[in-house]
N, C-alpha and C positions, 0 to 999 in steps of 0.2 A: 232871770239870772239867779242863780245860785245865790244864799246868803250866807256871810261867810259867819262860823263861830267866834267870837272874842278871843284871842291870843288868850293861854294860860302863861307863855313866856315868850318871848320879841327879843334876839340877842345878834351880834354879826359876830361873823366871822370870816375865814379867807374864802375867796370864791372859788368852789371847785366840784360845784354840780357838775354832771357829767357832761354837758353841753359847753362849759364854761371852763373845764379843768384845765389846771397846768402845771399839777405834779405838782401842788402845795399839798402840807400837811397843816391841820391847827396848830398855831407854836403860841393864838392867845386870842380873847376875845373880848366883848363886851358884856356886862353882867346881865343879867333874865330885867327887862323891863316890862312895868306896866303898859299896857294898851294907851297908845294915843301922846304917847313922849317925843314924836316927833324922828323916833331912828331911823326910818325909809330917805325922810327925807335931811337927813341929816347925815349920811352916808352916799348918796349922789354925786357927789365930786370922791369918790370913794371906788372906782372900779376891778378893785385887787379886792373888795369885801363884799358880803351879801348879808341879807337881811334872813334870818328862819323865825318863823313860826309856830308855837307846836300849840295847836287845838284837837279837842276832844268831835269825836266824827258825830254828832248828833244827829246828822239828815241821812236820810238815804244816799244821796247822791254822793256823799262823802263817802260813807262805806263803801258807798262802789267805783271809789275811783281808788280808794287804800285797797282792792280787792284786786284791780286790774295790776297795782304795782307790783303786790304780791304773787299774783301769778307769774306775771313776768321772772320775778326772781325764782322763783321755784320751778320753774319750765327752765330755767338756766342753769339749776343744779339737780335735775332731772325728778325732782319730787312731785309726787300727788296733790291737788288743792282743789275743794272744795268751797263752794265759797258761801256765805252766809249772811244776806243783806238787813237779816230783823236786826232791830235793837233787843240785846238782852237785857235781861235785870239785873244779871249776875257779872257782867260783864263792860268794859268800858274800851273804848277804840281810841287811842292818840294817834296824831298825824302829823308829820312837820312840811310845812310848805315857805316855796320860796319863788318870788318871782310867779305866782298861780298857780305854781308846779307842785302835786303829791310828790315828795321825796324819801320819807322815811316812813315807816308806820307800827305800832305793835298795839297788841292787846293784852289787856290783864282782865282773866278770871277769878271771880272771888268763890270760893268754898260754898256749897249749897246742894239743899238735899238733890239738886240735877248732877251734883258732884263736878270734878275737875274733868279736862279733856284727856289729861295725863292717866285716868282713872283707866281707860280704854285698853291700856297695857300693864299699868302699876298700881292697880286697885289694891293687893295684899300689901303693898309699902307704905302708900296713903295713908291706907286703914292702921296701920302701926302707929304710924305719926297722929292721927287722927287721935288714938287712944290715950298719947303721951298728952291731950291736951292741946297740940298745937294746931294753931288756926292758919290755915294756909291761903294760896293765893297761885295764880300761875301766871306767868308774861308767855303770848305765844305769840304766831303768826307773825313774827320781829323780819321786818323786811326795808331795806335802806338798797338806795339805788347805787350805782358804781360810781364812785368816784365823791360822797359825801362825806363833808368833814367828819370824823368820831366823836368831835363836839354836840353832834347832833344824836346819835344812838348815846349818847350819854343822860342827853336833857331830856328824850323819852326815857330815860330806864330811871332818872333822876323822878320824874313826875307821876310815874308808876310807883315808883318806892312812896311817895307821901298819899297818894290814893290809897295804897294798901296799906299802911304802916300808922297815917295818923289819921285817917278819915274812917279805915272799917277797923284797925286794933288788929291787923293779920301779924302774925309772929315768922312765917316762913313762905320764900319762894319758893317754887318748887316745879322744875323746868324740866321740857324733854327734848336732849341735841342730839344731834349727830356722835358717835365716837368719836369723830376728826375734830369738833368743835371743843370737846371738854377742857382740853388745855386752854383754851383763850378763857370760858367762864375762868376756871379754877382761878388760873394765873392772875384775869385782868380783874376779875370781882368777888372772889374768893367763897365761888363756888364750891359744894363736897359732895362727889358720888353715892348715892344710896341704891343697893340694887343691884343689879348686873344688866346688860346687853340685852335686848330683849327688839322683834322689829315691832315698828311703829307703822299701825297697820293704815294711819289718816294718812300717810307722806310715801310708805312702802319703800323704806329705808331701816335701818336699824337705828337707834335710840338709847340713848344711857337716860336715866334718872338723875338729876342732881338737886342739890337742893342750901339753900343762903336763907340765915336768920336774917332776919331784917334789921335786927339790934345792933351786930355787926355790921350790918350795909351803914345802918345810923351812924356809927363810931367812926366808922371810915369817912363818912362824908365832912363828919364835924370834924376829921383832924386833914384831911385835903381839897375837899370843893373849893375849888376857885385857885389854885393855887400851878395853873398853868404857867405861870412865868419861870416855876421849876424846874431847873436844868438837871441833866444827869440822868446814869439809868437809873438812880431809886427811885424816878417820878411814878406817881401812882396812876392811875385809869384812872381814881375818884378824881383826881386834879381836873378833869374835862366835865365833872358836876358843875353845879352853881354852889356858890358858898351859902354855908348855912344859915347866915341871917339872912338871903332871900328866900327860905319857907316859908314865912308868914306869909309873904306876899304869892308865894305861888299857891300854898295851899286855901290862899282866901276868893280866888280868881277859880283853882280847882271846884270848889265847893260852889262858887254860884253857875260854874258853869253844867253845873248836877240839877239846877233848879229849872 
């Protein structure tokens, strides 16, 4: 049997894995807990909620079950994947599961003389920014199954941010979408195009460059994480973070689970 990684964060929310959906949306959750609090079973008389996990893929057999998800979703919006079962050094895999099930998954690249995977068509932009001084980092391979709360692609991109931001001191994301996608970064995490339209030759799609100071992503999350109960359209995307006095705790759980 599979052994499983330590929860970096245990939180519920409404049930609507794709097996389980019923045209809920998040409207609120539980906050990031530590490992062995007792939420599974404290949620059982609980059938309208579900329990997520997001851990860091350490074994093989984790990357290759984040690898089959991934395909999946990319065979459904007609892209190329390749898929890459080592552990890198430069790189870290998150995962969120529920019920045993791989549901979400992304990775983040860190800057190194192997360079970024974005370098494969945006190398002359990189290397600008490179120049400026800035230390970059990349989220790739982002794949969430149909029908999973956005609570969950938050609490990946939230755990990605404190990997790159306060464990290696990276100052910028630096991501490559689809055209069709750019409004949603821009809009929902205030993404900024750098670059032009350029095809992305790993997906065999075209690709904009975009790119998030991380100091900003920090600002945002300190003045909305956790702060779902907010109604109205000024509600932020940060609002589906965790609030910022759970980083201590996430990023103390991150870091032993790097050891």
């Amino acid at each position: 049997m599979m052994q499983e990684e330590l929860p970096i964060a245990t939180f519920a929310a409404p049930a609507c894995v794709r097996k389980l959906c019923t045209g809920q949306r998040a409207s609120g959750a539980a906050p990031a807990t530590a490992p062995g609090t007792g939420l599974d079973a404290e949620l059982e008389r609980r059938p309208d909620m579900q329990v997520f996990h997001i851990r860091m893929a350490n074994s093989t057999g984790r990357r290759e079950e984040a690898s089959v998800l991934i395909r999946k979703m990319y065979d459904w919006r007609g892209y190329a994947f390749e898929p890459s079962l080592l552990k890198e050094p430069s790189k870290i895999t998150l995962y969120a599961e529920t019920g045993g099930a791989v549901v979400a998954t992304m990775s983040l690249w860190l800057d190194s003389p192997i360079l970024l995977p974005a370098d494969d068509n945006f190398r002359d932009v990189l290397d600008h920014l490179r120049a400026e001084g800035r230390r970059l980092c990349e989220p790739s391979r982002l794949a969430i199954d149909k029908g999973v709360t956005k609570r969950v692609f938050a609490a990946l991109i939230h755990i990605s941010y404190l990997y790159a931001r306060v464990v290696h001191c990276c100052s910028d994301y630096v991501i490559e979408v689809n055209p069709r996608h750019v409004m949603f970064y821009q809009r929902m995490l205030g993404f900024e195009g750098v670059g032009t339209e350029r095809p992305c030759t790993r997906v065999g799609a075209p690709a904009v460059l975009l790119r998030l100071p991380l100091a900003r992503m920090g600002d945002q999350i300190r003045t909305w994480g956790g702060r779902m109960e907010q109604q109205g359209e000024d509600r932020s995307f940060y609002s589906y973070f965790f609030p910022a006095s759970d980083e201590p705790g996430l990023t103390g759980r991150l870091r032993a689970g790097l050891n």
